[in-house]
C-alpha positions in Angstrom: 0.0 0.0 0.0 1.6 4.0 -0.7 -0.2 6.5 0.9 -2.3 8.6 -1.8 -2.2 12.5 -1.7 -5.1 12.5 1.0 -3.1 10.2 2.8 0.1 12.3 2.3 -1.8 15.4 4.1 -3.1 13.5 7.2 0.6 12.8 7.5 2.0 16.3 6.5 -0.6 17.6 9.4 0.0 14.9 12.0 3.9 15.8 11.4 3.1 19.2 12.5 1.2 18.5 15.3 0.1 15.4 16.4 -2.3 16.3 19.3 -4.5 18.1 16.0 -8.1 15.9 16.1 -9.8 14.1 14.1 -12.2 16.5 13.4 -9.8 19.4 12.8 -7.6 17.5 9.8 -11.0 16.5 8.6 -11.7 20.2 8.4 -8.8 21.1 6.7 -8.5 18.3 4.2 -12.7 18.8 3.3 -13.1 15.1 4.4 -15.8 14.1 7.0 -14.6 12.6 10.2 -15.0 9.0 10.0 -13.2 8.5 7.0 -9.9 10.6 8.4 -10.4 8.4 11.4 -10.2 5.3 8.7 -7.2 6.6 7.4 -5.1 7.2 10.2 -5.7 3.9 11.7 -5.0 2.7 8.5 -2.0 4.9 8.1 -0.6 3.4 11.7 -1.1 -0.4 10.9 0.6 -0.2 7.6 3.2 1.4 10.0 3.8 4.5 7.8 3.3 6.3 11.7 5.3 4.6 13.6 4.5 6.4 17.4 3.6 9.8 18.3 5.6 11.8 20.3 6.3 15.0 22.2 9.4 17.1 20.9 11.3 18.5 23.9 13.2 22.0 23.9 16.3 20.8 25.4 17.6 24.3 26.2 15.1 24.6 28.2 15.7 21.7 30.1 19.6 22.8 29.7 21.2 20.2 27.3 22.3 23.1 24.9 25.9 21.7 23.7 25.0 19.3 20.7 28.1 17.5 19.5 28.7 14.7 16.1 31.3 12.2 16.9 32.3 10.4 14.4 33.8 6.5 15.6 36.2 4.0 14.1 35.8 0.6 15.8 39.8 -1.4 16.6 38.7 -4.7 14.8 35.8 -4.6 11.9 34.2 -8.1 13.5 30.7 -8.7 13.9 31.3 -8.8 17.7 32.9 -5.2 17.7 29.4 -3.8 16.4 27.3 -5.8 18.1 29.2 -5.3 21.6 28.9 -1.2 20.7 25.8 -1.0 19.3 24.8 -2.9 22.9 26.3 -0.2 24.9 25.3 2.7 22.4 21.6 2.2 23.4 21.9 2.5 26.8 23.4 6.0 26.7 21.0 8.2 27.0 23.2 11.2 25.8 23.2 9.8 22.4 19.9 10.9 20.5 20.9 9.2 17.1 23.7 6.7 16.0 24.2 5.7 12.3 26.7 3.0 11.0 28.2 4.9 7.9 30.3 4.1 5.0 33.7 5.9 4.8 36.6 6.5 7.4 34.8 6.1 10.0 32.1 3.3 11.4 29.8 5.5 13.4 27.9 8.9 13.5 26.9 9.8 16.7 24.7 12.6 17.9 25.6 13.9 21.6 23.2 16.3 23.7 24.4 17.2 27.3 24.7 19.5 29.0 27.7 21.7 28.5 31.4 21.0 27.4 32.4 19.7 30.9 29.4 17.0 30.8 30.5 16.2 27.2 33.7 15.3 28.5 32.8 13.0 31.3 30.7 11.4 28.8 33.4 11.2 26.3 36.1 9.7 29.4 33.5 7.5 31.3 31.3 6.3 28.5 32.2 6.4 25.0 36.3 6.2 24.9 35.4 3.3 27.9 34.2 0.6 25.3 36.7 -1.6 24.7 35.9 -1.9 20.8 36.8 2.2 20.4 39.7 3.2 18.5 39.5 6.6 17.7 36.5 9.4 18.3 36.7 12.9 16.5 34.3 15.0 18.1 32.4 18.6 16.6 30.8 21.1 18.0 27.8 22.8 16.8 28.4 26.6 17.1 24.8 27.3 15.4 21.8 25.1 13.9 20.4 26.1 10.7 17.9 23.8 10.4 16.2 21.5 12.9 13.3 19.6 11.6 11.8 16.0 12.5 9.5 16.2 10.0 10.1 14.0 6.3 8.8 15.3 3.1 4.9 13.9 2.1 3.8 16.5 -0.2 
């Protein structure tokens, strides 16, 4: 199943605010309520949306140093990954973590809270896993664009 271009809006709306009702997407999209609801339940059991959630403003909560790390494992076995993808998960500094092709075998996003807490994280967590090599860290001075949301329309 591929979402048609009613379909496509539900999503483009829920994207932008998933606490919006029922009856309010089925206002903007000219549909009448009970079909929306269809749709969405339809849209969530094909898993095209896979949870809703609540996006946090982590400077508020004062998490406002962001930092990529890029990581290059010692040995390129299948126990190396699995033993750091193990430990990766339970960190809860680390938002995102991508195996990538290149010099490099991981890209890591870091929130915390400031460049102190970024380096007991870097000393007692990351640089701690036996399967590390090397870790090149970066800063971000500014964000241009922040956005969760994919491209439907």
């Amino acid at each position: 199943m591929q979402p048609d271009q009613t379909d496509r809006k539900i999503l483009d709306l829920l994207q932008q605010n998933a606490q919006m009702t029922i009856k309010e997407i089925a206002s903007k999209i000219n549909l009448s309520v009970t079909p929306v609801h269809e749709r969405i339940r339809k849209l969530e059991k094909e898993g095209f949306i896979d949870k809703y959630v609540c996006l946090l403003n982590r400077r508020k909560l004062g998490k406002s140093l962001v930092v990529y790390c890029n990581v290059t494992l010692d040995k390129q076995r299948k126990e190396s990954f699995e033993d750091f993808n193990e430990a990766i998960v339970k960190m809860p500094e680390v938002l995102e973590c991508s195996v990538v092709s290149g010099n490099f075998d991981y890209m890591l996003k870091v929130v915390v809270e400031d460049g102190e807490a970024y380096n007991q994280f870097y000393q007692h967590k990351l640089s701690a896993l036996s399967s590390v090599l090397h870790i090149s860290s970066y800063f971000v001075i500014s964000e241009i664009k922040y956005t969760t949301g994919i491209a439907v329309l």
